[in-house]
N, C-alpha and C positions, 0 to 999 in steps of 0.2 A: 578408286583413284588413290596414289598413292599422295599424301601428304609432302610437303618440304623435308629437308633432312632436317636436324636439330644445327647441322654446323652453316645452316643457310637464315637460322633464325637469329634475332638484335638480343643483343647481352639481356636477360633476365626473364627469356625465354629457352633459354637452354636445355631448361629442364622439362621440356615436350620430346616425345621421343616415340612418335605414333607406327613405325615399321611400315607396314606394308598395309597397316588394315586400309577395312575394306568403309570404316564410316570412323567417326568422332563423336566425342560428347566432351565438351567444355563446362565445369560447373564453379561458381566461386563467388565469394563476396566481393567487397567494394576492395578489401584489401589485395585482390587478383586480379581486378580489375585491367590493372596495366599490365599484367604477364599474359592475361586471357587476349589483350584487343591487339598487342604485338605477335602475340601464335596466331590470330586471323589475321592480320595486315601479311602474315610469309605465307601463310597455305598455297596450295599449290591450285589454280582456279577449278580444279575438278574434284577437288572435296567436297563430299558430302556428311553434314553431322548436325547436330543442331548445340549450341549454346544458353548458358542457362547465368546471368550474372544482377545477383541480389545487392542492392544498395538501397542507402536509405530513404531515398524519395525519388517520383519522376525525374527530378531538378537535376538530379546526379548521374545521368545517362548520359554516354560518352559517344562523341559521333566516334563509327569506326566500320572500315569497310571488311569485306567476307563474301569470300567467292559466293555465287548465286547457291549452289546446293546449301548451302548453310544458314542454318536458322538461327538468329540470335535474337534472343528476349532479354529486354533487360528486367527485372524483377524487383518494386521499388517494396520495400518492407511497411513503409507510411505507420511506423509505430505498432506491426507485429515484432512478436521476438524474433531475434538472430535468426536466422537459418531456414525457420518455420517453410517458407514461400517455395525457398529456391529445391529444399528436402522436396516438397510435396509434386512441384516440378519436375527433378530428376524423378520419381519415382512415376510417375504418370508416362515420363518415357522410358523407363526400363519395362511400364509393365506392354509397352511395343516391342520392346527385343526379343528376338527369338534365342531362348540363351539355351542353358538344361547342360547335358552332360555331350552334347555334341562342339559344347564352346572349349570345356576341356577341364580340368580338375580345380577346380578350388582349391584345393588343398588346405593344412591350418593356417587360420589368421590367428596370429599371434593376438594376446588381447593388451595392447599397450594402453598403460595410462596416463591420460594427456596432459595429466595436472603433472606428473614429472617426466616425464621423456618426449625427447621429441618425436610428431608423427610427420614422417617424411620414407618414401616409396620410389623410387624413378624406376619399373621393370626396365630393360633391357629390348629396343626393339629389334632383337635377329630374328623373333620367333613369327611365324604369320598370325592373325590376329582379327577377326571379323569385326571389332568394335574395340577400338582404346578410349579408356575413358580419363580424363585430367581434373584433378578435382584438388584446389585450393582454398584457404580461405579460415574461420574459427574449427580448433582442433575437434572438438567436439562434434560438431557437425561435420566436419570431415571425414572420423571415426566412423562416424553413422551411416554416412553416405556408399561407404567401400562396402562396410559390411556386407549392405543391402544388396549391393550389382555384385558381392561375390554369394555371399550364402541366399539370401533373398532369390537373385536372379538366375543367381547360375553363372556368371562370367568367369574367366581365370583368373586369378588375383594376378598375372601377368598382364592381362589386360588394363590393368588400373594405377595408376598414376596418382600418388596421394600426399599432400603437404600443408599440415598444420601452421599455417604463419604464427595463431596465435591463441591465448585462452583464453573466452570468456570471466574475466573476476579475478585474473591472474596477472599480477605486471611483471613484466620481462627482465630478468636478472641481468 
């Protein structure tokens, strides 16, 4: 199913850009929260993908609708470190992807550092694309998370969509 276009989605959603694939995966914190639950309120009803958004208690779970195919869990942290939950989460559904060299080159990942540049990715969706994956949220974690579904898994770094809002122990200049 093909997703909504980006120019069908509400300001601060714009930066989803899924092509043609054929599934999703939404991962983020509390801070993506409201970029994550506006790219599922446009989805297109026959999206299929599952969502993955870490916040820090039950209490913080946000009503929000998403076509049936679509899974979304909210991920309450209850005084784990950052990231820990929602990491182990995506990783348990990559190790379902069927990825390898049929999904297409990895190619290098730059290795940026997050304590001074910004991490931020938007591929390009002209290309076709088994699984786009959108992933928001502490730079850090974010960092970690691409790596994984690019060298870990196997996905095309075309496939991955990646945006550090912010850094752990770092306040914003």
């Amino acid at each position: 199913a093909v997703p909504s276009s980006p120019a069908e989605l509400p300001t601060g959603a714009a930066e989803f850009d899924p092509g043609a694939a054929n599934r999703i995966l939404l991962a983020g914190d509390e801070t993506a929260a409201p970029a994550i639950c506006a790219i599922l309120e446009a989805l297109d009803v026959a999206t299929v993908g599952h969502v993955f958004i870490e916040v820090p208690t039950d209490a913080d779970r946000l009503p929000v609708s998403a076509p049936a195919g679509v899974e979304v869990r909210w991920i309450a942290r209850n005084g784990a470190s950052h990231g820990v939950r929602m990491t182990d989460q995506v990783h348990a559904w990559a190790s379902t992807v069927a990825a390898g060299p049929a999904c297409g080159d990895a190619g290098e990942l730059a290795d940026v550092d997050v304590d001074e540049q910004v991490l931020w990715d938007i591929p390009a969706g002209d290309e076709p694309r088994p699984v786009y994956a959108w992933i928001a949220g502490e730079a850090g974690c974010v960092k970690e998370l691409r790596r994984h579904l690019v060298r870990g898994v196997g996905l095309d770094r075309k496939q991955v969509a990646f945006m550090g809002y912010w850094r752990h122990g770092k306040a914003e200049n």
